[in-house]
N, C-alpha and C positions, 0 to 999 in steps of 0.2 A: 868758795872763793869770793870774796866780798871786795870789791872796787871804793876807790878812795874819791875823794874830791876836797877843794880846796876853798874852806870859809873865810872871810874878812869877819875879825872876831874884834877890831879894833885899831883905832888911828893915835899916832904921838901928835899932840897939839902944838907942843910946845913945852920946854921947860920949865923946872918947878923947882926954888930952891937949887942951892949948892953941891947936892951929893949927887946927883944925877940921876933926879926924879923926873917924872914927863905926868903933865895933865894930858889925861885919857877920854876920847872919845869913844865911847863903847857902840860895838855893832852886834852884841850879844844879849841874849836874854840871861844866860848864865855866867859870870864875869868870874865868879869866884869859882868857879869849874875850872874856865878856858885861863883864868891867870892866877891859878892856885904854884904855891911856890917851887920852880923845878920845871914847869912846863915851858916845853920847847918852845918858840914861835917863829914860824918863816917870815922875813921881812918882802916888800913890797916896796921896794925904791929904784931909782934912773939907776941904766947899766954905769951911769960915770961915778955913782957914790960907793965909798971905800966900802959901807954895806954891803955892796950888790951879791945878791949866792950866797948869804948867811945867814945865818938863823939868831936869834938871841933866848937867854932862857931868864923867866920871872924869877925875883927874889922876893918882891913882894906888892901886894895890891893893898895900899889905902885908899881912906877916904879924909880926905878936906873939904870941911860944909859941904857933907853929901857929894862933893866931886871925887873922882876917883882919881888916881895920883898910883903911876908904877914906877916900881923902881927893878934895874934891872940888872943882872951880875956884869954883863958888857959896858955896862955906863958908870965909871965911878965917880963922877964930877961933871959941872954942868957945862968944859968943854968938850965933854963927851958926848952930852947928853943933845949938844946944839946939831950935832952931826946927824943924828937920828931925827929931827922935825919934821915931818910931816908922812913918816915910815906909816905904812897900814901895815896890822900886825894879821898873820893869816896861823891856820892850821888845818892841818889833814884830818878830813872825819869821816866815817866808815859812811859811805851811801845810804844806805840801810836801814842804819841806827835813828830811829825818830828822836828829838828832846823827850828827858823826862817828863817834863809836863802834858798835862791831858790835852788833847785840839793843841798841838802846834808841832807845828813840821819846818822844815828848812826852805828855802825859796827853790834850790834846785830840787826838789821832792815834787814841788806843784807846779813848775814851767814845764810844759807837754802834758799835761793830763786833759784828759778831752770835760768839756761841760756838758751836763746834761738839764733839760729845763723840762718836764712835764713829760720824760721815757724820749726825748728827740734832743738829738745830736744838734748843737748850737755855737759851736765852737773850742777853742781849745785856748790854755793858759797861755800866755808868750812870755812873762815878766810877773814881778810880783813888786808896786812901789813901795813904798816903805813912806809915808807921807805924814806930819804931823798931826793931824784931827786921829786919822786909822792906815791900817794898810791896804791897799784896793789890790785885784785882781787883777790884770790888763788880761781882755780873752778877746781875740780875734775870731771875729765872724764874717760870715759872707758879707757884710755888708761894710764892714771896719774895724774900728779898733773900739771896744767897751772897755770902760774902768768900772769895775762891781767892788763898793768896800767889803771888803772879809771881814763880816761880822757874822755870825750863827744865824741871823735870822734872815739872811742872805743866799747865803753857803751854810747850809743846814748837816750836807756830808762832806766828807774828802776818804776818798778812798783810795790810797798809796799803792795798795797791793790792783787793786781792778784796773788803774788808772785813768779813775776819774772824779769830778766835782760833781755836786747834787746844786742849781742855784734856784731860787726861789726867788728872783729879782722884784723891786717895786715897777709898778706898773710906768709904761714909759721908757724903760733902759731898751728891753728886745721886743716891745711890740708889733716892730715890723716883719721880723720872723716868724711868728708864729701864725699870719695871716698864709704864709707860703705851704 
């Protein structure tokens, strides 16, 4: 029996054109997976919008100068389309299931897994940011709050099934710990 949970796979920015396309902000690494044509998606808006408790389904994923641009069987004109602005689009994805790609996992996959630094216990994930330069870690320790960016040479494991992180931090992040 495998348990669901619920990703933000993407935000309507704003309208595009007359037919009732919407500029997309993407919150996925797979876009053409999550808005291939015919995929459901839960919406994410105020209980007062005619949306609320619906779902909508893609008809199709372009792109404009590399932006991406959807279009949706519920919106067929851009005063349809204005109703929908600022909707984040979600979808149900099996726990479980890692992304195809090699080294990457979902942020709730890595929030509770414990850190380990040199075989000792140093804390555990709370958050995972998502930050222009990279994405950092936020790992709570006895002492605070650490941001570690999640690069390989950082975070050298993640182990989903153990439930835990391998970190190799630069000198200076948990120094204080390892004196204890």
């Amino acid at each position: 029996m495998s348990s669901k949970t619920t990703l933000r796979v993407g935000r309507l920015v704003k309208a595009h054109g007359l037919k009732g396309a919407f500029k997309l902000e993407l919150y996925t690494d797979s876009p053409d997976v999550r808005f291939a044509p015919g995929a459901v998606l839960k919406l994410q808006v105020p209980d007062s919008s005619p949306w609320f408790g619906k779902t909508v389904t893609v008809k199709e994923l372009r792109y404009y100068n590399q932006a991406p641009v959807l279009f949706l069987n519920e919106a067929e004109d851009r005063t349809a389309a204005e109703t929908l602005i600022k909707a984040i689009l979600l979808v149900d994805a099996d726990v479980e299931v890692l992304p195809e790609e090699p080294d990457a996992w979902y942020d709730h996959q890595l929030i509770g897994l414990k850190v380990m630094r040199d075989g000792a216990l140093i804390g555990q994930v709370i958050r995972v940011d998502h930050l222009p330069a990279q994405d950092c870690l936020a790992i709570k320790t006895e002492t605070g709050e650490v941001l570690l960016p999640f690069i390989k040479a950082f975070v050298p494991t993640v182990d989903v099934k153990a439930g835990e992180v391998v970190v190799t931090p630069p000198g200076g992040l948990f120094e204080e710990l390892s004196e204890a």
